[in-house]
Every structure is written in structure tokens, then in C-alpha cells.
VOPAGU-2260 file (C-alpha; in pm, 1 decimal, decimal comma):
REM VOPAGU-2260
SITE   aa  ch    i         X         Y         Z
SITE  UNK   A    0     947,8    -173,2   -1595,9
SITE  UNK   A    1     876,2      73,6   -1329,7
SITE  UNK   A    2     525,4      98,6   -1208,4
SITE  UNK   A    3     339,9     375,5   -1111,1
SITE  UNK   A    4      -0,1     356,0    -873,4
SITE  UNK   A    5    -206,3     617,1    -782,4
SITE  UNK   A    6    -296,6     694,5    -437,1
SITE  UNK   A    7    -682,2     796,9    -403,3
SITE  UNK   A    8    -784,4     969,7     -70,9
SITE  UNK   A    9   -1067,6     855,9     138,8
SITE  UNK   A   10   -1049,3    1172,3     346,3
SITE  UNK   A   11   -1253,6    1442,7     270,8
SITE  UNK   A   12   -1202,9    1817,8     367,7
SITE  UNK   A   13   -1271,6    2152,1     370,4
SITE  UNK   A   14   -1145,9    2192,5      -2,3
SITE  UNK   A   15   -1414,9    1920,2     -99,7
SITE  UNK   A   16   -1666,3    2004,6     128,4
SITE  UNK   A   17   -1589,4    1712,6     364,7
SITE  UNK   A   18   -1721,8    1472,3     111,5
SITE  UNK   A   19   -1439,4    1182,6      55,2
SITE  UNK   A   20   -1204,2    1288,2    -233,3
SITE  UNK   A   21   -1183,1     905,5    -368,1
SITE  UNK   A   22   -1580,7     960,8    -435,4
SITE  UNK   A   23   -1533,7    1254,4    -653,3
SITE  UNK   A   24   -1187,4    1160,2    -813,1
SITE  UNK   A   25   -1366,4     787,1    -937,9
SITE  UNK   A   26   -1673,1    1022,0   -1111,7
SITE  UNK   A   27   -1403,9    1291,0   -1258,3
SITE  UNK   A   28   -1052,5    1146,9   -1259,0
SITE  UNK   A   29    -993,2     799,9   -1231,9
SITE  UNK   A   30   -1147,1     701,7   -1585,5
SITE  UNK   A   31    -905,9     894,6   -1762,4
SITE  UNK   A   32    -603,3     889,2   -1528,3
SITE  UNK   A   33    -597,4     490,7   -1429,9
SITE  UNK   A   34    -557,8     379,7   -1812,6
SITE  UNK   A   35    -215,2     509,8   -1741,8
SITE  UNK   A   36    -104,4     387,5   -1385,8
SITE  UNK   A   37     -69,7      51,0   -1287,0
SITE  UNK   A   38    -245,7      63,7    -939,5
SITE  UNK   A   39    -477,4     181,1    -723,9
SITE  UNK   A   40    -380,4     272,7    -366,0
SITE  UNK   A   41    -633,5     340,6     -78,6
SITE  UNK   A   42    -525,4     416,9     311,4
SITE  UNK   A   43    -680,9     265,5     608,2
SITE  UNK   A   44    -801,0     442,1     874,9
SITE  UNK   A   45   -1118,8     539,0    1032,0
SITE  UNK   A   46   -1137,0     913,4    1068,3
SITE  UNK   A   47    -942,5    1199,2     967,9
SITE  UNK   A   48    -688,5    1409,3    1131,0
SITE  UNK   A   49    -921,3    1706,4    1222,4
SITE  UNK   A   50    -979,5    1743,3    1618,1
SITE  UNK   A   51   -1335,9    1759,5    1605,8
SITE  UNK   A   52   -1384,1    1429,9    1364,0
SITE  UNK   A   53   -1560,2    1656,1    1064,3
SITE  UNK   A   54   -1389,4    1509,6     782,3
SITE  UNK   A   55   -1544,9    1248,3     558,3
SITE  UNK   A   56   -1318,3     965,1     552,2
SITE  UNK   A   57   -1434,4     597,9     446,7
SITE  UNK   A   58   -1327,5     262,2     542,5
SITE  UNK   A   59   -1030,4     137,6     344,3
SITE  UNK   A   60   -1082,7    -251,6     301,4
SITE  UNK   A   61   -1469,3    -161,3     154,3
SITE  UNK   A   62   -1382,5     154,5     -97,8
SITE  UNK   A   63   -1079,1     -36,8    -260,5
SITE  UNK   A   64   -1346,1    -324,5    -335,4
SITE  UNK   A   65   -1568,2     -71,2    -470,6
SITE  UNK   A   66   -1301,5      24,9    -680,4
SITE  UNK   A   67   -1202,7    -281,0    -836,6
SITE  UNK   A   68   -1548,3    -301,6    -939,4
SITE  UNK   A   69   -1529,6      16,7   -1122,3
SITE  UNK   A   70   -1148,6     -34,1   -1254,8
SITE  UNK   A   71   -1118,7    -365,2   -1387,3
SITE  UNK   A   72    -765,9    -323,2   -1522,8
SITE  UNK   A   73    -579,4    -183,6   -1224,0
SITE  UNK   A   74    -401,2    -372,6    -957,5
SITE  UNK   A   75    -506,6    -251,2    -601,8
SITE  UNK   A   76    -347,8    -233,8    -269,5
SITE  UNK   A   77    -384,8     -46,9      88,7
SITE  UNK   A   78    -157,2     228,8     185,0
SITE  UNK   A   79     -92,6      39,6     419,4
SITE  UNK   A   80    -324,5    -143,0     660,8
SITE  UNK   A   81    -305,9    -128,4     986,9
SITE  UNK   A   82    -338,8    -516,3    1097,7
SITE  UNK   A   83    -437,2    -414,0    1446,2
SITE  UNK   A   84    -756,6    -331,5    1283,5
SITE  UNK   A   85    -885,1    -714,7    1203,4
SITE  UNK   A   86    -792,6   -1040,4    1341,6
SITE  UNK   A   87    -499,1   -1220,1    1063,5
SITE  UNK   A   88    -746,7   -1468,5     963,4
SITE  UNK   A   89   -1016,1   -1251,1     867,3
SITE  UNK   A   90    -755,4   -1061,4     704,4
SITE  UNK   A   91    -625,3   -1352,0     522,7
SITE  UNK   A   92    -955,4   -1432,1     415,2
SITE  UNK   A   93   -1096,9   -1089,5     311,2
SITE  UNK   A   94    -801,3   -1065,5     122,3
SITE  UNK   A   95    -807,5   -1452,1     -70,0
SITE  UNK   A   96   -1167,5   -1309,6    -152,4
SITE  UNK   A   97   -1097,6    -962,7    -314,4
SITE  UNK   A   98    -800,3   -1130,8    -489,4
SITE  UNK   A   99   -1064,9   -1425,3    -649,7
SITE  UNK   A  100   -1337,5   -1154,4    -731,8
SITE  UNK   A  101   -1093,3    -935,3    -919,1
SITE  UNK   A  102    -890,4   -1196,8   -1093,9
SITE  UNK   A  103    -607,8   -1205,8    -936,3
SITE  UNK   A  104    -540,4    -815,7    -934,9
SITE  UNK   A  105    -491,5    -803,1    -536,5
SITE  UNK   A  106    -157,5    -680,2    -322,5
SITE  UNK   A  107    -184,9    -683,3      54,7
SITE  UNK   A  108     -29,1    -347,7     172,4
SITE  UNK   A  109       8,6    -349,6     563,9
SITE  UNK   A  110     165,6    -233,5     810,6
SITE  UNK   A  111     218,0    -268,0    1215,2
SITE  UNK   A  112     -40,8       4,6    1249,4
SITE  UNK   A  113      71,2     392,8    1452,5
SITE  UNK   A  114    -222,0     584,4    1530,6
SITE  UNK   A  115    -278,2     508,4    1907,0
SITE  UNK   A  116    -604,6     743,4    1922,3
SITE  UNK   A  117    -757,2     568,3    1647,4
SITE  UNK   A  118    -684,9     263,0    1819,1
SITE  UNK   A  119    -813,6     297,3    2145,9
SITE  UNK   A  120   -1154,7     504,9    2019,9
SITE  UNK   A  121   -1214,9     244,9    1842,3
SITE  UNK   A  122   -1203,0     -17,5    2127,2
SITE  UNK   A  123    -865,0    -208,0    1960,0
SITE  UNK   A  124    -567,6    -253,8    2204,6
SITE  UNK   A  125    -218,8    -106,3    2164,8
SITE  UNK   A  126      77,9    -243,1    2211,5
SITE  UNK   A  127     420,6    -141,3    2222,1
SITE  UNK   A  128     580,2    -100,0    1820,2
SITE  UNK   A  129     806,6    -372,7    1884,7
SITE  UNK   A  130     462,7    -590,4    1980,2
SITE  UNK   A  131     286,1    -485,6    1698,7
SITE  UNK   A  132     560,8    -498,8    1414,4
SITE  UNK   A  133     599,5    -888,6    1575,7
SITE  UNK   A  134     204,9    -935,6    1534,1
SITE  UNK   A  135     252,5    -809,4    1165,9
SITE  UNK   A  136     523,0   -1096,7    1067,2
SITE  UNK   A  137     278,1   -1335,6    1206,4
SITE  UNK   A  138      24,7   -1179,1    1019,7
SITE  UNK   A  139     203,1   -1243,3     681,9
SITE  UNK   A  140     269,6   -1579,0     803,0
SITE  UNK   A  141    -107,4   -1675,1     838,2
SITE  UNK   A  142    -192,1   -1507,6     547,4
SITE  UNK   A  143      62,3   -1699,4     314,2
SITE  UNK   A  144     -88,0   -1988,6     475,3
SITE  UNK   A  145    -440,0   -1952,3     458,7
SITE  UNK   A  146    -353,8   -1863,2      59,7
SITE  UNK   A  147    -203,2   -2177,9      21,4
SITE  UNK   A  148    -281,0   -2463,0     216,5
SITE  UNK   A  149    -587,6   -2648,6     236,7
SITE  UNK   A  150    -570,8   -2705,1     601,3
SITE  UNK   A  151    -357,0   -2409,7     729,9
SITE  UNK   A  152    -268,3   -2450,1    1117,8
SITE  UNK   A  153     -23,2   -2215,0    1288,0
SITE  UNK   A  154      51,2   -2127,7    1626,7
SITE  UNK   A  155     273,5   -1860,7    1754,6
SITE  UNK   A  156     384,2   -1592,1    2005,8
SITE  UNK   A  157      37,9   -1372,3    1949,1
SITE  UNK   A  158    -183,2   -1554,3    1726,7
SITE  UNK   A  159    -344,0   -1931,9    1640,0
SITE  UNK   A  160    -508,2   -2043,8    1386,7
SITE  UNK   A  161    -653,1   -2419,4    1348,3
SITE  UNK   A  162    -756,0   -2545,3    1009,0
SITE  UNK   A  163    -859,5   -2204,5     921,6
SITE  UNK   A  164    -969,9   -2290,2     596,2
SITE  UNK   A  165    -978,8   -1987,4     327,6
SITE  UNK   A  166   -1198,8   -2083,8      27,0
SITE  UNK   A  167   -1176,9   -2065,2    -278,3
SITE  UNK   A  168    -829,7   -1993,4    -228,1
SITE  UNK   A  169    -690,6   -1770,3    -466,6
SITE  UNK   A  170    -486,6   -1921,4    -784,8
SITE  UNK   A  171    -252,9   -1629,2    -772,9
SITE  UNK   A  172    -121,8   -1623,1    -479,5
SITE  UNK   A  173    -112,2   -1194,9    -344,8
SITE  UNK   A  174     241,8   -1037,1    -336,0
SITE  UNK   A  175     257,5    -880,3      22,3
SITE  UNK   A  176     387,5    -512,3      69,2
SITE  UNK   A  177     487,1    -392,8     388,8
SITE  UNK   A  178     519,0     -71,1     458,5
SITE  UNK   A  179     820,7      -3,0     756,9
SITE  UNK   A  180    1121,5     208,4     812,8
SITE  UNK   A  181    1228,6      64,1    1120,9
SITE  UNK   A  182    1572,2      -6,8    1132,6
SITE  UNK   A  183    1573,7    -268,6    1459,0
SITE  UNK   A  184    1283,1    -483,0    1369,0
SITE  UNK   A  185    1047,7    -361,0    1067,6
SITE  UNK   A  186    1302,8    -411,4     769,5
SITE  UNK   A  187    1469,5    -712,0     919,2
SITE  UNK   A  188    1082,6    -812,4     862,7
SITE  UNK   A  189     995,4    -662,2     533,2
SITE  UNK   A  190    1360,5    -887,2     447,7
SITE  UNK   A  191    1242,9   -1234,7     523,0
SITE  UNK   A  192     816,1   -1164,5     422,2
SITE  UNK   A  193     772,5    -898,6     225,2
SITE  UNK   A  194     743,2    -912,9    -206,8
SITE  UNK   A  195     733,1    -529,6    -163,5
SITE  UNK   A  196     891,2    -265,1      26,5
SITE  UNK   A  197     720,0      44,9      97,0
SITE  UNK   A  198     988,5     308,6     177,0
SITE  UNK   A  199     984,6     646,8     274,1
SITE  UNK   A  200    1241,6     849,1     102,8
SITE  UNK   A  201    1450,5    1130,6     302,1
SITE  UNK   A  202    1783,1    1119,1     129,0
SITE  UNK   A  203    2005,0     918,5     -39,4
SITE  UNK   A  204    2173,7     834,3     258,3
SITE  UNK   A  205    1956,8     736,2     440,8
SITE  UNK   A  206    1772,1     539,0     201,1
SITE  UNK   A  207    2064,1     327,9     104,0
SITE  UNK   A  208    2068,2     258,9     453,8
SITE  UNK   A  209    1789,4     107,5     486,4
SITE  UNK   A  210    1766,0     -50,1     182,0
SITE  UNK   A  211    2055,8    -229,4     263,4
SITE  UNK   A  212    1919,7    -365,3     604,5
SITE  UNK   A  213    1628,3    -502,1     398,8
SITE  UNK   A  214    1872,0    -688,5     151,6
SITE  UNK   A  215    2101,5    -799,7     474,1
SITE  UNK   A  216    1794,4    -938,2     639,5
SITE  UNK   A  217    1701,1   -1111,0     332,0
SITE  UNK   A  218    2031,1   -1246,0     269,0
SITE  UNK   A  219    1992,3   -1432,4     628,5
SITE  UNK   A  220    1678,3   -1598,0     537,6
SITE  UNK   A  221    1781,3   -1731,6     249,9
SITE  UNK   A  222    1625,9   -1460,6       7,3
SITE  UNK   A  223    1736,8   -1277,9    -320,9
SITE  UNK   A  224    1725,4    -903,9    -207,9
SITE  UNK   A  225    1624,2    -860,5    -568,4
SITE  UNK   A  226    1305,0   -1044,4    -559,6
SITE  UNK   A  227    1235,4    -758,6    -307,1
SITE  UNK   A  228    1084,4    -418,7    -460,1
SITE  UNK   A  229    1139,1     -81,6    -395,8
SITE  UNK   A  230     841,3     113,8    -375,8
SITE  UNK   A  231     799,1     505,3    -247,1
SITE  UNK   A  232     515,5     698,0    -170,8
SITE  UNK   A  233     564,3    1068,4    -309,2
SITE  UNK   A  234     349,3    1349,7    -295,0
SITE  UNK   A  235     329,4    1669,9    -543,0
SITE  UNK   A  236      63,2    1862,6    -748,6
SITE  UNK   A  237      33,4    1696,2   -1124,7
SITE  UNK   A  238     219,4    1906,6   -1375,0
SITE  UNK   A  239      44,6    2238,2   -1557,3
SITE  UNK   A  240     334,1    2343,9   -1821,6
SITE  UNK   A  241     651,3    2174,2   -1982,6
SITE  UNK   A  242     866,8    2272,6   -1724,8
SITE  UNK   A  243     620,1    2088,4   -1422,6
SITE  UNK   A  244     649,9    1760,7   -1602,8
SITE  UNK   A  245    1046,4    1808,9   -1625,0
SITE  UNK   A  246    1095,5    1843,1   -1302,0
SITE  UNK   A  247     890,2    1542,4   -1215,3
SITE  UNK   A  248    1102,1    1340,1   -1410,3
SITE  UNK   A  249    1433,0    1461,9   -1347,0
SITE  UNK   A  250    1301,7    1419,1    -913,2
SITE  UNK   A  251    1207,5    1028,8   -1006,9
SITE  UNK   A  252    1435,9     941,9   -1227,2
SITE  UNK   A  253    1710,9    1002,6    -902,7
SITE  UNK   A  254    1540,2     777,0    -740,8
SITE  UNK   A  255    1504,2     488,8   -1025,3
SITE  UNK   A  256    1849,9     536,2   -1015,7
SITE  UNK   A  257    1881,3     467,8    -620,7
SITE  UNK   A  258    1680,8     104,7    -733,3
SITE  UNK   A  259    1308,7     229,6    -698,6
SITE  UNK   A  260    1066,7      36,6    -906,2
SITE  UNK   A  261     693,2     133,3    -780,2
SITE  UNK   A  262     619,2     495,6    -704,7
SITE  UNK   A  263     284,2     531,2    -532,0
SITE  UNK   A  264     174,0     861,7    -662,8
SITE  UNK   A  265      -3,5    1124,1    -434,3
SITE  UNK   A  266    -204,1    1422,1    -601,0
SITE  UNK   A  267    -402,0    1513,8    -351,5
SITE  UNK   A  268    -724,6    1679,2    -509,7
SITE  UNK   A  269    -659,1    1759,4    -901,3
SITE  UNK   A  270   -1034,4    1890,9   -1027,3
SITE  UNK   A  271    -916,3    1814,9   -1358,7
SITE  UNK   A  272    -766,6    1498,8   -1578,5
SITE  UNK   A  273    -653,5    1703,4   -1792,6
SITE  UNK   A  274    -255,7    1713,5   -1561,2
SITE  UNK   A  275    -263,7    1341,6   -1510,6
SITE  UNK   A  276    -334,5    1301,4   -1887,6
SITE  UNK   A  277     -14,9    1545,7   -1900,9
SITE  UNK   A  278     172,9    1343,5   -1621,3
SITE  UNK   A  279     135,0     993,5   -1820,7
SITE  UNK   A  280     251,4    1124,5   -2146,7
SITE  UNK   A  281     540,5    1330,4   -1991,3
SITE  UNK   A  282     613,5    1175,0   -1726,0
SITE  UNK   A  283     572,4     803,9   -1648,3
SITE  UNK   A  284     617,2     762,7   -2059,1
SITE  UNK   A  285    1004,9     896,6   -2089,4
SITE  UNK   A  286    1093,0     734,3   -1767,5
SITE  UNK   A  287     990,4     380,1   -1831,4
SITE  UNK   A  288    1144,9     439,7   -2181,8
């Protein structure tokens, strides 16, 4: 079945009075639109994109945990986090303890990190891509561990852990989606770690591309591409009319048919339920029928 999440976002702006969007849209939107979807998405960084720092924008890791609290039927991930930002066993941890709290309803989304300012005014180092996309498979690897063994050692290239024990450990055990498009080193990685693939779609060219580095990689490692998913991010307004919703599903359904089976939905900042109401119905019903 293809799965649609909805991306909820933490900055806030002029258009909402700097106050973060995710605050308004769980008060107004969410409790009619997430009945419909089958995830909540939430990005990670620490300020927005406005040069003089005016925009509200909150913490990632904390507003998806108030969230599951709120939306107890929703599966929740990060779009994407950076894993510059915490040390891999804190992450690995943090993570084992959303994922017992909300019963198993957890997916890591991360990512090698990009935004160099954010970085460095926040006191974290950064190194070279190719650095940080090898710190992120290392990252996976601790975190796997730490989900799954009772004594979980590991030492590699960038980072050690000994007997980093992560209790309770979680009975289901999170699906990891990494979000990469680089051809070299990132999908070779999201091939032999990741449960989900978060693309960015240009054309069909390219994405074939791409997707076929991931299933190459996985082929190496000993992997069934297919156990791999395709998920893309795609932004829009929510349909008003007939015609809205049409296009909407003829623009997805082209990319089902290119072997997509998540869409992370971003709506920016609908006032109303009302088009996500309209979306469901029209939109995400007739295409997973």
C-alpha cells in the first residue's frame, strides 16, 4: 500500500506571525488531517533561514515527541536529522526511548547533516560531506546495535562505543530512513543500511538513476533492493476544487509508477482542514485503490 506522511513545519514566519506553524497546525489541522496519513514528519534544525534569526523554529527531536503524545495512531519520523547534531549513542538511545514510549510507532530519519552555519553557531564541527556521510553509516551501525544487543561494543573510523547499553530496548526494532542523493557515497550507503530511502525527485531520469545505484549497492551487500523503500518529499498547496485533487493524483500516480511507495507530503500553512479532508478522500483514496 502506498503511504502517505505529512510533513509539519517547525518554522514559523511572517505569514504566522513567527510563531512555529507545527504549534498552530496540531490545535487546527492535525486532528482532522492525521486520521488520514500514515505519518508524521518533523525537520531538524535550529533556526530558520531568515538572516537576522526572527523566525520561530523549534527543536526537532523534542516537538516530534510532543507529537506522539498528541497523535497516538501515527508513525513519526525526522525530515531528516542531521547526526552531526548528537553523539550516535545518545542518538541511539533517544531514539530506543521514543520508539518504547510510543509503542513501537518510531522511524529514524537522518541524514549526514548540510547546513555549515548552523553547524559552526552552534559550536558542532564540520567536516568534509564525504566525512560526514561516513560518520552517518557508523551512525546506523551503532544504532542497530544499541537496539539490539544487550552489550553493544563497536569501534570504528570516527566513533566507539563500549557496552553502551540502551534500556529497555525497544521490541520493534526502528526501520532507518536515510535521506541522500549522493551518487559516490550516500546511496551506496542508503544500499547496504537503510529500510528507507528518502529521494528527491527531479526527473525520471535521473531518478532511475539513482534508484538504481541504491539497488546496485544493495545487491553487493547481500540485500534485496526491494526490501528498500522509495520515499519522496513533495511540496504543493492541498487541493480547493475537483480539478486540484486531479492533478495531484495524476502528478503521484507517475511517480508510483517509477516504484515510489511513501510520499512525505508538504503543505506548508493550510488555515483550514477542510483541503486535507478533500486531499484524503480524492487523493490518497483513488491512488492506494
Amino acid at each position: 500500500m502506498v503511504k502517505f506522511g505529512w510533513l509539519s513545519p517547525v518554522a514559523g514566519h511572517a505569514g504566522s506571525d513567527f510563531r512555529p506553524i507545527v504549534m498552530y497546525q496540531q490545535e487546527h489541522i492535525l486532528p482532522t488531517a492525521l486520521p488520514h496519513f500514515d505519518s508524521v514528519w518533523i525537520a531538524d534544525h535550529f533556526y530558520g533561514f531568515d538572516a537576522d534569526k526572527t523566525e520561530g523554529f523549534l527543536e526537532g527531536w523534542t516537538t516530534l515527541t510532543w507529537l506522539a503524545a498528541r497523535f497516538p495512531d501515527v508513525m513519526l519520523c525526522h525530515h531528516v536529522l542531521g547526526h552531526g547534531y548528537r553523539n550516535p549513542a545518545l542518538t541511539a538511545k533517544m531514539a530506543s526511548t521514543l520508539q518504547v514510549l510510543s509503542g513501537g510507532r518510531f522511524m529514524l530519519g537522518i541524514g549526514a547533516g548540510w547546513r555549515e552555519d548552523e553547524y559552526l553557531s552552534y559550536g558542532y564541527d564540520f567536516p568534509t560531506a564525504a566525512t560526514r556521510l561516513r560518520q552517518l553509516e557508523e551512525v546506523v551501525q551503532i544504532c542497530r546495535l544499541m537496539w539490539t544487543d544487550p552489550h553493544p561494543t563497536f569501534h570504528g573510523e570516527h566513533f566507539t562505543i563500549d557496552d553502551a547499553a540502551a534500556t529497555p530496548r525497544p521490541d520493534v526494532v526502528p526501520p532507518v530512513c536515510i535521506g541522500s542523493s549522493g551518487e559516490k557515497i550516500g546511496l551506496p550507503i542508503v544500499g547496504r543500511r537503510a529500510d528507507i530511502w528518502n529521494g528527491a525527485y527531479r526527473d525520471d531520469e535521473q531518478w532511475t538513476r539513482l534508484r538504481g545505484i541504491v539497488d546496485a549497492a544493495a545487491v553487493e551487500f547481500g540485500r534485496d533492493p526491494a526490501d528498500i523503500e522509495s520515499c519522496v518529499t513533495v511540496a504543493g498547496d492541498l487541493p480547493e476544487n475537483d480539478a486540484d485533487s486531479e492533478q495531484w493524483v495524476e502528478r503521484l500516480t507517475h511517480l508510483v509508477d517509477l516504484g515510489v511507495t511513501h510520499f512525505v507530503m508538504d503543505f506548508g500553512h493550510p488555515l483550514d482542514a477542510e483541503p486535507a479532508v478533500r486531499f484524503a478522500e480524492q487523493v490518497i483514496a483513488p491512488i492506494r485503490s
